[in-house]
ROTOR-350212 format. One record per residue: x, z, y of N, C-alpha, C in turn; residue in one letter. Coordinates in Angstrom, 3 decimals, always signed. Example, Ala and Ser with C-alpha at 12.3 -4.5 7.8 and 13.67 -1.06 7.14 Angstrom:
! residues 2
SITE	nu	nw	nv	cau	caw	cav	cu	cw	cv	firo
SITE	+13.190	+7.800	-5.690	+12.300	+7.800	-4.500	+13.200	+7.800	-3.300	A
SITE	+12.850	+7.080	-2.250	+13.670	+7.140	-1.060	+12.900	+7.870	+0.030	S
***
This chain:
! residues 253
SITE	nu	nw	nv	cau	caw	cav	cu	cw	cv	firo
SITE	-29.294	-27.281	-129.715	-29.105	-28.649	-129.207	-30.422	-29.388	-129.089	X
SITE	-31.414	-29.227	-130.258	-32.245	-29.674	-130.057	-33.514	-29.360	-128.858	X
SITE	-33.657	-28.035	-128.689	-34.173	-27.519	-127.461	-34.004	-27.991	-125.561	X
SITE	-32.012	-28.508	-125.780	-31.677	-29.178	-124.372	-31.905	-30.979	-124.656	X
SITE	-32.308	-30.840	-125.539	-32.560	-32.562	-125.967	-34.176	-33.044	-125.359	X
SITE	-34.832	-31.626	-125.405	-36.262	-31.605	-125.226	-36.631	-31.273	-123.879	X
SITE	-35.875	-30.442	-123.407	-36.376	-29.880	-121.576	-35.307	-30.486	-120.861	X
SITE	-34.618	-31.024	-121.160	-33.920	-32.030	-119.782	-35.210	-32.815	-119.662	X
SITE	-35.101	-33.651	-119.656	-35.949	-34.882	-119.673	-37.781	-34.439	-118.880	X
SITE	-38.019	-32.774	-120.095	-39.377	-32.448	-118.730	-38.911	-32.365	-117.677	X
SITE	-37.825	-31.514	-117.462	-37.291	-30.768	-115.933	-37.597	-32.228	-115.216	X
SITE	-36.355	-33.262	-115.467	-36.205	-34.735	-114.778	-37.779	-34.693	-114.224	X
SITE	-38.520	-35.178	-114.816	-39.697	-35.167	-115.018	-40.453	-34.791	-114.253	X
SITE	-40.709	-33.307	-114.268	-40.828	-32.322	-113.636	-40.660	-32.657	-112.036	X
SITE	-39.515	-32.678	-111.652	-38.461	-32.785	-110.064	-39.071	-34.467	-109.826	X
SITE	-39.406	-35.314	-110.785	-39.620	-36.342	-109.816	-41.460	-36.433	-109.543	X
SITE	-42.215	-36.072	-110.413	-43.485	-35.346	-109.974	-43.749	-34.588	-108.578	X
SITE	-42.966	-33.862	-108.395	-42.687	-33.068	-107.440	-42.466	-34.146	-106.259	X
SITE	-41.465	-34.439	-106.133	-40.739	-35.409	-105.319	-42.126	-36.982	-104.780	X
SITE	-42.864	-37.039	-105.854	-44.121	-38.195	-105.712	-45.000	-37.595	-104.623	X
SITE	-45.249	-36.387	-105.322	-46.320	-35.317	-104.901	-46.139	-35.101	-103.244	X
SITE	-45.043	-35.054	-102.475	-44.452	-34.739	-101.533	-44.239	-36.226	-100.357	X
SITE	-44.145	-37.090	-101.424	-44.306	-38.363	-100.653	-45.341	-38.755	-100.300	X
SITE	-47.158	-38.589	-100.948	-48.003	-38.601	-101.216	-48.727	-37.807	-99.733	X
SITE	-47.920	-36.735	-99.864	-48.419	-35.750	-99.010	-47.971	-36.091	-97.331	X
SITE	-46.742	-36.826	-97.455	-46.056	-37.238	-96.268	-47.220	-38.365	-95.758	X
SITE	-47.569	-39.019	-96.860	-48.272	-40.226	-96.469	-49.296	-40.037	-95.319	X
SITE	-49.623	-38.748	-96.199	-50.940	-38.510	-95.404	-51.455	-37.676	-94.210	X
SITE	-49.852	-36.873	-93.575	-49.800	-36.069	-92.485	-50.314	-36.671	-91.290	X
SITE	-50.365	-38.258	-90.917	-50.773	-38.330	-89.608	-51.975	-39.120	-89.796	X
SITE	-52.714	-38.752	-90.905	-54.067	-39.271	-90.996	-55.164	-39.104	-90.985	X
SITE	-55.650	-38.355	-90.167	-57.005	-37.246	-90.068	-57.967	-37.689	-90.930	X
SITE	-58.129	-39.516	-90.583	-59.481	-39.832	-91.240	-59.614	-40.289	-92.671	X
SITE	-57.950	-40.267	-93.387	-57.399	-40.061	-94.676	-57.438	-41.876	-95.215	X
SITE	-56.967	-41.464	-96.051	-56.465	-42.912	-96.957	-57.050	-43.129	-97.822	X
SITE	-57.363	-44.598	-98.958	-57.514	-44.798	-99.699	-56.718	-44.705	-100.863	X
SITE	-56.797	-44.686	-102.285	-55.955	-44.456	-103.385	-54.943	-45.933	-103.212	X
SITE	-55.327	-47.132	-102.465	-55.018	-48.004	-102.682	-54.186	-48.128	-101.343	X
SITE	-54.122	-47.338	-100.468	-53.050	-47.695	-99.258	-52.044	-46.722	-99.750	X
SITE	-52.474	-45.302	-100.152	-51.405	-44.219	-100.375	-50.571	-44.974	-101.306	X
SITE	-50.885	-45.712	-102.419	-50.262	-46.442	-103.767	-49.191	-47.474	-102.581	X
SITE	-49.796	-47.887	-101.485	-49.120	-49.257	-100.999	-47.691	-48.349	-99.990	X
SITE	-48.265	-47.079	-99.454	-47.137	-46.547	-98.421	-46.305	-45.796	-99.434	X
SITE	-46.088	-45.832	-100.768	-45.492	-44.493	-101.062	-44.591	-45.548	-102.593	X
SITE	-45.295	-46.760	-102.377	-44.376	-47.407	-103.381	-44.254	-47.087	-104.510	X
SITE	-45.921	-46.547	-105.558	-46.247	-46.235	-106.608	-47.626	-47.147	-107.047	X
SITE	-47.611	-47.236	-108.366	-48.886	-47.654	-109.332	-49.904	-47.029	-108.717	X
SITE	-51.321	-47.388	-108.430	-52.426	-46.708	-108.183	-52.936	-45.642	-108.971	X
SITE	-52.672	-46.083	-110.649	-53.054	-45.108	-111.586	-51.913	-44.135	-111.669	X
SITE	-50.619	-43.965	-110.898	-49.871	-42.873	-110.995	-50.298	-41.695	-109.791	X
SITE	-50.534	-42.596	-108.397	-51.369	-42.002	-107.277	-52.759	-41.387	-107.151	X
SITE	-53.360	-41.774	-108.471	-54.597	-41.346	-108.764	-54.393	-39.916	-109.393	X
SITE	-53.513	-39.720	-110.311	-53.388	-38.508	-111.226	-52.777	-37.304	-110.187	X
SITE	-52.029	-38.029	-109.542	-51.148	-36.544	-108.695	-52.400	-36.216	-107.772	X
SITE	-52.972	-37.658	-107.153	-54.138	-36.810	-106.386	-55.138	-36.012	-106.687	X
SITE	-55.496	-36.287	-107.812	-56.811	-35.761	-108.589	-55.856	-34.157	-108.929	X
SITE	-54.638	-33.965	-108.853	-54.006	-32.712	-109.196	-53.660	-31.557	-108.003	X
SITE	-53.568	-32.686	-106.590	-53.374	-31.765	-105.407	-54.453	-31.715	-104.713	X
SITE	-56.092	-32.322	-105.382	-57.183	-31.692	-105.157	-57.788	-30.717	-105.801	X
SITE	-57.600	-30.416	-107.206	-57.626	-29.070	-107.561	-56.959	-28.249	-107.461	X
SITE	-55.575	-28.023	-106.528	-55.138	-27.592	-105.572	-55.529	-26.741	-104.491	X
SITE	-56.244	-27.649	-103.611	-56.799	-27.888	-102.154	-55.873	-28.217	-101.654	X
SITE	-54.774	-28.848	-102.077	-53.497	-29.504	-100.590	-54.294	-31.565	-100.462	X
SITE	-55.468	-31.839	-101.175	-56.050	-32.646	-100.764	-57.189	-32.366	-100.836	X
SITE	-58.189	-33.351	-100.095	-59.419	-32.956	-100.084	-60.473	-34.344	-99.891	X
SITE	-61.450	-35.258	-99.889	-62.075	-36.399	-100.199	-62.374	-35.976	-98.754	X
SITE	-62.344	-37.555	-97.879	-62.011	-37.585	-96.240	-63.898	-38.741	-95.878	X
SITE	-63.831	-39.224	-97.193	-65.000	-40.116	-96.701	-65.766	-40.471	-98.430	X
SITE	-67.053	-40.514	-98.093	-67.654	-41.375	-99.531	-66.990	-42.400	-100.207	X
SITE	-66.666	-42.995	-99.399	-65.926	-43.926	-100.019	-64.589	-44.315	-100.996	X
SITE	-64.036	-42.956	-101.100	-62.742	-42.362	-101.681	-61.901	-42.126	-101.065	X
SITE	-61.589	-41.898	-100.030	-60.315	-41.969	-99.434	-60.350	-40.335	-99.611	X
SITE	-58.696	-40.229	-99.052	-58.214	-38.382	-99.256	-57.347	-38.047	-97.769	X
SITE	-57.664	-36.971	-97.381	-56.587	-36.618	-96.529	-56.076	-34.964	-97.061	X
SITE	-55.436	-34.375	-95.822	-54.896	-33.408	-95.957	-55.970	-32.199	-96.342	X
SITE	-55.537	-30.931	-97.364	-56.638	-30.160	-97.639	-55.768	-28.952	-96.647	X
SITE	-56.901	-27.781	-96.621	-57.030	-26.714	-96.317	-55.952	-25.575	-96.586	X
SITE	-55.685	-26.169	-97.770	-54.590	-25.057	-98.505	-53.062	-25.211	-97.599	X
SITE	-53.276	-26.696	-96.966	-51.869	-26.855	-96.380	-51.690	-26.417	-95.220	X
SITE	-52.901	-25.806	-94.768	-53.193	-25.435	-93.301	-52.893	-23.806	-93.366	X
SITE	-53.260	-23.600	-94.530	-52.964	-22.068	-95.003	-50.895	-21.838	-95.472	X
SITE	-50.763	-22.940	-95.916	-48.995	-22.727	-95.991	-48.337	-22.742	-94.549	X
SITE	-48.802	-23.607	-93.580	-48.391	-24.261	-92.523	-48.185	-22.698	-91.604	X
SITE	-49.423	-22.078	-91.559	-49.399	-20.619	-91.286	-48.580	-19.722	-91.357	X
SITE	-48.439	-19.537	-92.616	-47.395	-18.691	-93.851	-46.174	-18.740	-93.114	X
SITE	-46.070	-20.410	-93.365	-44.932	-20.689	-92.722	-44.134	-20.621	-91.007	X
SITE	-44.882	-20.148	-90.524	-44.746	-20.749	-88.811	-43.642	-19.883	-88.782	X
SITE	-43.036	-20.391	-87.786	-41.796	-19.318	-87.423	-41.946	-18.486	-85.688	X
SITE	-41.698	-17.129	-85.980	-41.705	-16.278	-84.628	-40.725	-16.748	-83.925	X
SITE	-40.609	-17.730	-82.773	-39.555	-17.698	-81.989	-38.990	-16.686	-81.489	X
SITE	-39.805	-15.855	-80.974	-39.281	-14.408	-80.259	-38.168	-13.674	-81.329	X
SITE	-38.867	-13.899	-82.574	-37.415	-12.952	-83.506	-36.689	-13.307	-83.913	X
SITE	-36.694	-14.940	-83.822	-35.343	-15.843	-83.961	-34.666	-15.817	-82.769	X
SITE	-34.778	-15.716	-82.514	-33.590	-15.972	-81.179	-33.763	-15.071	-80.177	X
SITE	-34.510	-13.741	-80.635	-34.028	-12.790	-79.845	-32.538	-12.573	-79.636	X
SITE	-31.736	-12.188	-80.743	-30.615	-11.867	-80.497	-29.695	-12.313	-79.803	X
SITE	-29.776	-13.786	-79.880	-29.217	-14.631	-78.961	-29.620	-14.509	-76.978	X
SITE	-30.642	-14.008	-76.968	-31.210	-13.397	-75.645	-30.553	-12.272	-75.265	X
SITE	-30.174	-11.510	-76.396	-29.932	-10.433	-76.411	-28.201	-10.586	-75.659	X
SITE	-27.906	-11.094	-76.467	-26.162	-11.620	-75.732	-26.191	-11.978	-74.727	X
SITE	-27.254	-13.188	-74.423	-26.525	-13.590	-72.771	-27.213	-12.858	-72.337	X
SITE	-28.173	-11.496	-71.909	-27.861	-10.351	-71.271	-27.064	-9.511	-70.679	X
SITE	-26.788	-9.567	-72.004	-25.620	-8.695	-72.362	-24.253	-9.294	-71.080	X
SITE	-24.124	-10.422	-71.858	-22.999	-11.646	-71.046	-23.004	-11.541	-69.556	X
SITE	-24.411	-11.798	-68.823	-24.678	-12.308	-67.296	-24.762	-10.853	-67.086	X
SITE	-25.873	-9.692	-67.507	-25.689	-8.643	-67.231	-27.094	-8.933	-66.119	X
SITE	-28.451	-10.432	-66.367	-29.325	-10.256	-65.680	-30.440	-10.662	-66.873	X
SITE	-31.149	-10.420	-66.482	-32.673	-10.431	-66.842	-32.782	-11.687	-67.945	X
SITE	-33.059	-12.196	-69.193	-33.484	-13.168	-69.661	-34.918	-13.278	-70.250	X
SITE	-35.633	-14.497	-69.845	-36.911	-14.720	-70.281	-37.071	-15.751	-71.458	X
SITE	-37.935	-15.436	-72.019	-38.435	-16.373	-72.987	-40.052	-16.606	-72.727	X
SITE	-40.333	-18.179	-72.759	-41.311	-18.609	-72.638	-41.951	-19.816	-72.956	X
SITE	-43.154	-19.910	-73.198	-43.820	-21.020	-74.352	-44.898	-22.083	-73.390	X
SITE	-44.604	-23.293	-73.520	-45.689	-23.826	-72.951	-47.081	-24.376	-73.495	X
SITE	-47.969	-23.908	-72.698	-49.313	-23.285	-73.221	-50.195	-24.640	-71.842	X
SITE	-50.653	-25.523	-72.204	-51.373	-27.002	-71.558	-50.992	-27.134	-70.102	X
SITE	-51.522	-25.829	-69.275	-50.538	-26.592	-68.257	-49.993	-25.492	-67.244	X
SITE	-49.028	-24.354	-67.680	-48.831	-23.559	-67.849	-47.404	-23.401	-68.116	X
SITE	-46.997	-22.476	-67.983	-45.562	-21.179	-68.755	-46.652	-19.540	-69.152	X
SITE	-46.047	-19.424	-70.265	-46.385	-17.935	-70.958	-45.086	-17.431	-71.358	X
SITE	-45.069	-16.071	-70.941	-44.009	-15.138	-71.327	-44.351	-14.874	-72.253	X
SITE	-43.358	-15.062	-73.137	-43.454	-14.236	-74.504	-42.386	-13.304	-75.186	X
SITE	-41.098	-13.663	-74.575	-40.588	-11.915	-74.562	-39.183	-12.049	-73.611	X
SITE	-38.699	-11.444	-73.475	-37.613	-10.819	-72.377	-36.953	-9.593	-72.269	X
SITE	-35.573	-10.017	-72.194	-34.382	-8.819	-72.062	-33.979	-8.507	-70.760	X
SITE	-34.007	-7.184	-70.706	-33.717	-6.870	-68.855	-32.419	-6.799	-69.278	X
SITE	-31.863	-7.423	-67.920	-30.420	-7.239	-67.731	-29.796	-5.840	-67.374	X
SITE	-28.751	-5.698	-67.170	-28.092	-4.252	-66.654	-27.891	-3.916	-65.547	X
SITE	-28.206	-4.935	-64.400	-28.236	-4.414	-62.552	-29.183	-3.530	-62.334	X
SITE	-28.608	-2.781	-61.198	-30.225	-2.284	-61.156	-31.027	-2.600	-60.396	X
SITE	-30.257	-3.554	-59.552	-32.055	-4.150	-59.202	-31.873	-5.803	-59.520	X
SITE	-33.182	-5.759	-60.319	-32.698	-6.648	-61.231	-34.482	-7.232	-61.241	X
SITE	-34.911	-8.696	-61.615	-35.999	-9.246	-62.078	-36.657	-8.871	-62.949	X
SITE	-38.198	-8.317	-63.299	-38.882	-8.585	-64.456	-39.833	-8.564	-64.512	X
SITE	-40.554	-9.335	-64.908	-41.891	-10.205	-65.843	-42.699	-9.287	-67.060	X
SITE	-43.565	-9.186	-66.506	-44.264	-8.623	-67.499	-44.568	-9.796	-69.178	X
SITE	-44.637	-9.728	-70.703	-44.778	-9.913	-71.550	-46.394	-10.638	-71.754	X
SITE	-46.783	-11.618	-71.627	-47.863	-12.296	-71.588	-47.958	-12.908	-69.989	X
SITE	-47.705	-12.695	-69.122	-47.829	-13.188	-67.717	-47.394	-14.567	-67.851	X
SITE	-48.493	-15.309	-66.895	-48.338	-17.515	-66.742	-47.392	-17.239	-65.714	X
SITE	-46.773	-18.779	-65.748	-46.318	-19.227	-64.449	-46.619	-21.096	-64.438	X
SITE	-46.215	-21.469	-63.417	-46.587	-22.432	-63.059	-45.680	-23.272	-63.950	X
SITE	-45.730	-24.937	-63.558	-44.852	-25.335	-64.236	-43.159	-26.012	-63.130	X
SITE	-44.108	-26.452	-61.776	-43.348	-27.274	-61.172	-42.827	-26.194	-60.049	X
SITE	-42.626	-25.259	-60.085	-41.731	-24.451	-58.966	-41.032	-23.125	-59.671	X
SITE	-41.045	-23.649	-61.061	-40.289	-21.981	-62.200	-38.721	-23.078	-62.541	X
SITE	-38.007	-22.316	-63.198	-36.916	-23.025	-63.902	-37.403	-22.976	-65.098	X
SITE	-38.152	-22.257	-65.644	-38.679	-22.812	-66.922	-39.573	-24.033	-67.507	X
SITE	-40.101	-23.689	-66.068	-41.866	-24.539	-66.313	-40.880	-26.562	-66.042	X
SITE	-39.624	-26.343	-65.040	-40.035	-27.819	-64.638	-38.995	-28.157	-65.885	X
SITE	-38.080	-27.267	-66.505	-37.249	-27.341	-68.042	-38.470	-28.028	-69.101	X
SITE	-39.461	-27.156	-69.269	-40.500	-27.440	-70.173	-41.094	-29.014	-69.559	X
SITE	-41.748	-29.243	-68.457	-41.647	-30.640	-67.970	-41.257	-32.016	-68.019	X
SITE	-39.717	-31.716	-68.444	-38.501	-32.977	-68.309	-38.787	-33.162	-70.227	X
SITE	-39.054	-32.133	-71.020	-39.830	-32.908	-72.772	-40.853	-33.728	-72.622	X
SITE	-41.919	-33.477	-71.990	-43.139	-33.839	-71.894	-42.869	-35.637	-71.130	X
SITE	-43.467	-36.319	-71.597	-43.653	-37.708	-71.132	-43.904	-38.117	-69.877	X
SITE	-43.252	-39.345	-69.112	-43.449	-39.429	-67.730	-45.055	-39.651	-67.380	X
SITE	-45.730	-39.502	-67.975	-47.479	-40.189	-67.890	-47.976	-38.201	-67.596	X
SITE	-47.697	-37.550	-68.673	-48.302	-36.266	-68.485	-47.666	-35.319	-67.597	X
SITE	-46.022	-35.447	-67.767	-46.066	-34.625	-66.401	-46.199	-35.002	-65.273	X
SITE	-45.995	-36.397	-64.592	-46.625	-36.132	-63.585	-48.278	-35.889	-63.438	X
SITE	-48.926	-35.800	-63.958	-50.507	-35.425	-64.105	-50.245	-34.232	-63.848	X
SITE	-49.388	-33.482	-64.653	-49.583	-31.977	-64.717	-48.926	-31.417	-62.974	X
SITE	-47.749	-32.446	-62.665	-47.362	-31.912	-61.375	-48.688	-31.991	-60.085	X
SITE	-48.668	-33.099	-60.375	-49.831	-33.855	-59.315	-51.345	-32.511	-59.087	X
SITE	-51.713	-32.511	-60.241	-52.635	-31.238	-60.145	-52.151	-30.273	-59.528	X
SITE	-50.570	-29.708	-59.813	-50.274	-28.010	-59.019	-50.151	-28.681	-57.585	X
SITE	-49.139	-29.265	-57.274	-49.218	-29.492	-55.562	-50.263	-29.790	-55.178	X
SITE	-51.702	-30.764	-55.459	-53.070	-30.606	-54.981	-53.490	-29.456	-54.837	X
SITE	-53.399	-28.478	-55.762	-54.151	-26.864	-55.379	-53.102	-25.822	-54.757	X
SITE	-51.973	-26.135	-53.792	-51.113	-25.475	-53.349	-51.841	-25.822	-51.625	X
SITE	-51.936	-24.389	-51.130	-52.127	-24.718	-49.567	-51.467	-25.551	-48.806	X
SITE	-50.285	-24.735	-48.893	-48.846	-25.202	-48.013	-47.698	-26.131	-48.834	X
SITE	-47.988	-27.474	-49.053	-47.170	-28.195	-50.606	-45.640	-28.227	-49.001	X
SITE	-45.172	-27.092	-50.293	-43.240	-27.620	-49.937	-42.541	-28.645	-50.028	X
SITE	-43.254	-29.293	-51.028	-42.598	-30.735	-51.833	-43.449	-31.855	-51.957	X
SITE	-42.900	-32.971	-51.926	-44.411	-34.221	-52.329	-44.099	-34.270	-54.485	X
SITE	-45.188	-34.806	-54.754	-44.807	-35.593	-56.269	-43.899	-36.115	-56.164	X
SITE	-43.307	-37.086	-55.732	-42.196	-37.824	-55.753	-40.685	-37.103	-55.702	X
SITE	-40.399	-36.352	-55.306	-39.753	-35.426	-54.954	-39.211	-34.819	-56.504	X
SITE	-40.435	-33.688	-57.395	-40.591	-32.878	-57.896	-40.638	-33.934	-59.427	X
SITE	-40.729	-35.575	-59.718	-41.191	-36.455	-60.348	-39.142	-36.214	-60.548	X
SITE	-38.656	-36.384	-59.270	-37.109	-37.191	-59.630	-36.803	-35.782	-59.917	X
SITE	-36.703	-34.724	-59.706	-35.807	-33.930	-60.237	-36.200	-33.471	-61.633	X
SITE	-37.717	-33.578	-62.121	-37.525	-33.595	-63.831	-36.812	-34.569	-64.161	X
SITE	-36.720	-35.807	-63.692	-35.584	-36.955	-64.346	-34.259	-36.401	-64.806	X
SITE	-33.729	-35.893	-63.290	-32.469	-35.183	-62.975	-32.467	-33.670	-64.462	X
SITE	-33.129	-33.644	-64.619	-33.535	-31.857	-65.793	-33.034	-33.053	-66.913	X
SITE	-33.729	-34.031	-67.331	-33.973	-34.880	-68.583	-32.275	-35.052	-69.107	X
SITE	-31.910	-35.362	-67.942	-30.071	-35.715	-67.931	-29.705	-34.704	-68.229	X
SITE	-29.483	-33.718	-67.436	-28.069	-32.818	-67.474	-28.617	-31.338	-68.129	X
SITE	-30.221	-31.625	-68.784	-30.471	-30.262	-69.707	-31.234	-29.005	-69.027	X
SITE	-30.806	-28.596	-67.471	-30.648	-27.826	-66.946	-31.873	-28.062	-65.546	X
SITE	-32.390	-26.605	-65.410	-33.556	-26.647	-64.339	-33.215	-25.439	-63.732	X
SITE	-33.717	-25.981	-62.174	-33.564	-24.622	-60.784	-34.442	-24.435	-60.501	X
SITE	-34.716	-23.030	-60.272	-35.903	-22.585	-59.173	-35.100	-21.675	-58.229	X
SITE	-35.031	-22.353	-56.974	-34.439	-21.602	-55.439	-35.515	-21.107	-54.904	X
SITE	-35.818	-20.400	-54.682	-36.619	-19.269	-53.898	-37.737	-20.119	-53.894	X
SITE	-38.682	-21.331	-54.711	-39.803	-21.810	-54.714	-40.626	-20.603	-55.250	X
SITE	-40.646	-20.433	-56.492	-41.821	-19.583	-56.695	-42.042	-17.973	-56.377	X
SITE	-40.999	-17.870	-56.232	-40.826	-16.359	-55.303	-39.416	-16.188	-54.624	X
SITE	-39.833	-15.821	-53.345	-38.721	-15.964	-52.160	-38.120	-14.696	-52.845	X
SITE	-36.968	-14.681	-52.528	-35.562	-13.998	-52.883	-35.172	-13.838	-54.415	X
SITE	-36.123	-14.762	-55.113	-35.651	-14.692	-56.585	-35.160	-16.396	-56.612	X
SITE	-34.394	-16.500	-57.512	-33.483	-18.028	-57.732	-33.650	-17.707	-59.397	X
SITE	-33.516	-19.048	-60.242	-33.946	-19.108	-61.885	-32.743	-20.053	-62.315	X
SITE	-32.431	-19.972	-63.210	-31.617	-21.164	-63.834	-32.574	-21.475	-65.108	X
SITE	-32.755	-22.385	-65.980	-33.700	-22.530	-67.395	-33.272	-23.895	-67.893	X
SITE	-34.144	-23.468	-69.211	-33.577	-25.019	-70.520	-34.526	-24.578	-71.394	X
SITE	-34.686	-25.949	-72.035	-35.938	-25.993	-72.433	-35.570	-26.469	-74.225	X
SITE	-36.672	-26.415	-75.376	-36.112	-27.051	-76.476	-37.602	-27.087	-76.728	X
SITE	-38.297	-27.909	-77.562	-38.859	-27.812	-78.876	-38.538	-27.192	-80.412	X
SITE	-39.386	-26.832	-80.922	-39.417	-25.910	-82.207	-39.785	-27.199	-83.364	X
SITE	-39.824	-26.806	-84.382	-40.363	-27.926	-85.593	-41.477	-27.931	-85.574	X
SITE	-42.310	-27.368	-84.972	-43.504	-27.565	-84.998	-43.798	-28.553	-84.002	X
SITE	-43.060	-28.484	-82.946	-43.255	-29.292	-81.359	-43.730	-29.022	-80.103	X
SITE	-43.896	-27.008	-80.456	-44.044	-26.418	-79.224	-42.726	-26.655	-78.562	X
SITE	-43.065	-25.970	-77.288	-41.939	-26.156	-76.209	-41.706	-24.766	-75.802	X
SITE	-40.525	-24.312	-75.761	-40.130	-22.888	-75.284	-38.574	-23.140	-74.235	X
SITE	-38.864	-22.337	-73.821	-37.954	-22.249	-72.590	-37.133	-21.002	-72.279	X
SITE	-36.024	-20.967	-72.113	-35.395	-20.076	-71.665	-34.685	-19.990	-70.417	X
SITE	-34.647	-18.729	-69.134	-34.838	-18.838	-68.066	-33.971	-17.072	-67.699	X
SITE	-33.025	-17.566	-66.921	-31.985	-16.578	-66.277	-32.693	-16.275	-65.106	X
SITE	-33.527	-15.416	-64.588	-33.988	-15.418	-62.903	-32.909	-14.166	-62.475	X
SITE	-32.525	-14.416	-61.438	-31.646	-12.954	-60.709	-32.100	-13.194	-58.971	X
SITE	-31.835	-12.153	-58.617	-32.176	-11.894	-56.767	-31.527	-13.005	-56.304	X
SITE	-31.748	-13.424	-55.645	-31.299	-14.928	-54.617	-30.145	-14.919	-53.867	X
SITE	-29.931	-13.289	-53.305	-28.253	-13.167	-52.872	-27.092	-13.070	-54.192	X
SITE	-27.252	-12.685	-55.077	-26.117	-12.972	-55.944	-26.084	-13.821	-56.942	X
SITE	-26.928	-15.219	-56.657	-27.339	-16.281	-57.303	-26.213	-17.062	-57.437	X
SITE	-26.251	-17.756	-56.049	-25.153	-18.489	-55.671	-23.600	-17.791	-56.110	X
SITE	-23.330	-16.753	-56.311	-21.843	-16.833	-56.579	-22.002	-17.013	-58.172	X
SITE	-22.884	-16.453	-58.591	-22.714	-16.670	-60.725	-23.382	-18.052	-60.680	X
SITE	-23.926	-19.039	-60.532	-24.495	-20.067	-60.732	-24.339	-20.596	-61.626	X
SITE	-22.838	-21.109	-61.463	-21.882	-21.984	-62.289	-21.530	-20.972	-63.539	X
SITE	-21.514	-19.849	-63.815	-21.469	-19.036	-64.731	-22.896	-19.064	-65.575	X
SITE	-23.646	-18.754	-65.047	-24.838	-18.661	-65.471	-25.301	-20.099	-65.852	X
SITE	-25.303	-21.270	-65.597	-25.445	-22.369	-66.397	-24.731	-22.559	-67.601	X
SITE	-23.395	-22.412	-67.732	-22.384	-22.228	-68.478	-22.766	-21.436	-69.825	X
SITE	-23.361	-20.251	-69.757	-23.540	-19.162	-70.675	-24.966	-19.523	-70.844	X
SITE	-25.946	-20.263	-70.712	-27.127	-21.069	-70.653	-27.219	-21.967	-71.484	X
SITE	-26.187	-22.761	-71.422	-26.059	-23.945	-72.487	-25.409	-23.675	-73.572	X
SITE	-24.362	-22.049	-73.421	-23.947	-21.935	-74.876	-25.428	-21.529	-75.410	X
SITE	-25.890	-20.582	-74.880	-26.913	-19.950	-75.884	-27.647	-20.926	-76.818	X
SITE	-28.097	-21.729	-75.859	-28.948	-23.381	-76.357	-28.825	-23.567	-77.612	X
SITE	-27.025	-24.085	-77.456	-26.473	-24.261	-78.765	-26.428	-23.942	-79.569	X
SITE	-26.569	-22.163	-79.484	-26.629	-21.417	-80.699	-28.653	-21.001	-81.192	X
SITE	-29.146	-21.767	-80.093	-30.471	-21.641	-80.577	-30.953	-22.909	-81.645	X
SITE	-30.049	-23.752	-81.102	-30.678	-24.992	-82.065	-29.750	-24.766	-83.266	X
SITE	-28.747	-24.370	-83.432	-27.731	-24.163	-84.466	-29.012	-23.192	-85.653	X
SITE	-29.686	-22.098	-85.086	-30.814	-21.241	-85.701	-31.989	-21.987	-86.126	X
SITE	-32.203	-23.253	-85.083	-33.436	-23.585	-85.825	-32.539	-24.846	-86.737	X
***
């Protein structure tokens, strides 16, 4: 009896240390040029001399590190090294789920990451037709004439994508489309989730795509392309089995 009389109370203890330590640390995620002992004490709703001890503890650590002469602290090194540890492979999360609506449509599915101003393949299930779409594993694409790229687009803020559109139709010989045009249908993506590519970026191929962010705040995209004559009759299928997957991708993350 006397032993649970003695370690409750560290544990308590213990878990709310922890819990300081973590608030401390929150404080200081969007602060490159770091804080003083006396703002972290003011954002985190602790004594200075309690904010002083945990810090002086998650700098012999390295999850803090001294940001200026003057005392202030920001984020250390060590957290850059967990952050790592931690990242998650999209490709092997939600392969399987790729793997089904393959399986399902019976065409080609892509996976792809947006990389500044850009689409990158980063992995893909061939479907079962045989003549059927595929993308080589590292290959760009554009952003404003893919179903992925203008999916990945409609996240991104009205200030940067159109920058990012505005640049591809300037370096296009023959522009199919004006900005304005290519501006309203990311709107149209923003609404209803869902992005087309009709024979824009390659004649006789058609795309369906949807787009998500990760916890980190990359952007990945997923993208049905099939031949352009048997587009139009699965369409409405292929959006359908598009947005389940979605669901079961964010259900994973």
């Amino acid at each position: 009896m006397n032993v649970e009389t003695v370690e409750k109370p560290q544990t308590n203890q213990g878990v709310q240390v922890i819990s300081r330590a973590a608030d401390i640390l929150r404080a200081l995620k969007d602060q490159p040029k770091g804080l003083s002992l006396g703002q972290i004490a003011e954002r985190v709703g602790l004594p200075r001399s309690t904010v002083q001890r945990i810090i002086y503890a998650l700098q012999a650590e390295r999850f803090v590190m001294a940001s200026s002469a003057e005392g202030g602290f920001r984020l250390g090194p060590e957290i850059q090294s967990l952050a790592e540890a931690g990242r998650i492979n999209m490709a092997e999360v939600i392969r399987p789920v790729l793997a089904e609506l393959a399986k399902q449509t019976g065409e080609t599915v892509d996976l792809a990451v947006y990389r500044q101003d850009h689409m990158v393949f980063v992995d893909q299930v061939v479907g079962t037709h045989r003549l059927r779409t595929v993308s080589a594993v590292g290959e760009t694409f554009p952003l404003s004439t893919t179903a992925n790229g203008k999916a990945a687009l409609a996240l991104l803020s009205d200030d940067v994508a159109a920058a990012l559109i505005a640049r591809e139709l300037g370096g296009q010989e023959n522009k199919k489309r004006v900005l304005s045009d290519v501006i309203r249908e990311v709107e149209e993506i923003r609404e209803t989730g869902v992005a087309y590519d009709i024979n824009e970026h390659t004649d006789g191929i058609s795309a369906v795509g949807t787009a998500f962010k990760d916890v980190n705040g990359l952007i990945y995209a997923i993208s049905v392309p099939v031949p352009s004559h048997r587009f139009d009759g699965k369409r409405d299928k292929l959006r359908a089995a598009l947005v389940t997957a979605m669901d079961k991708v964010r259900a994973n993350l």
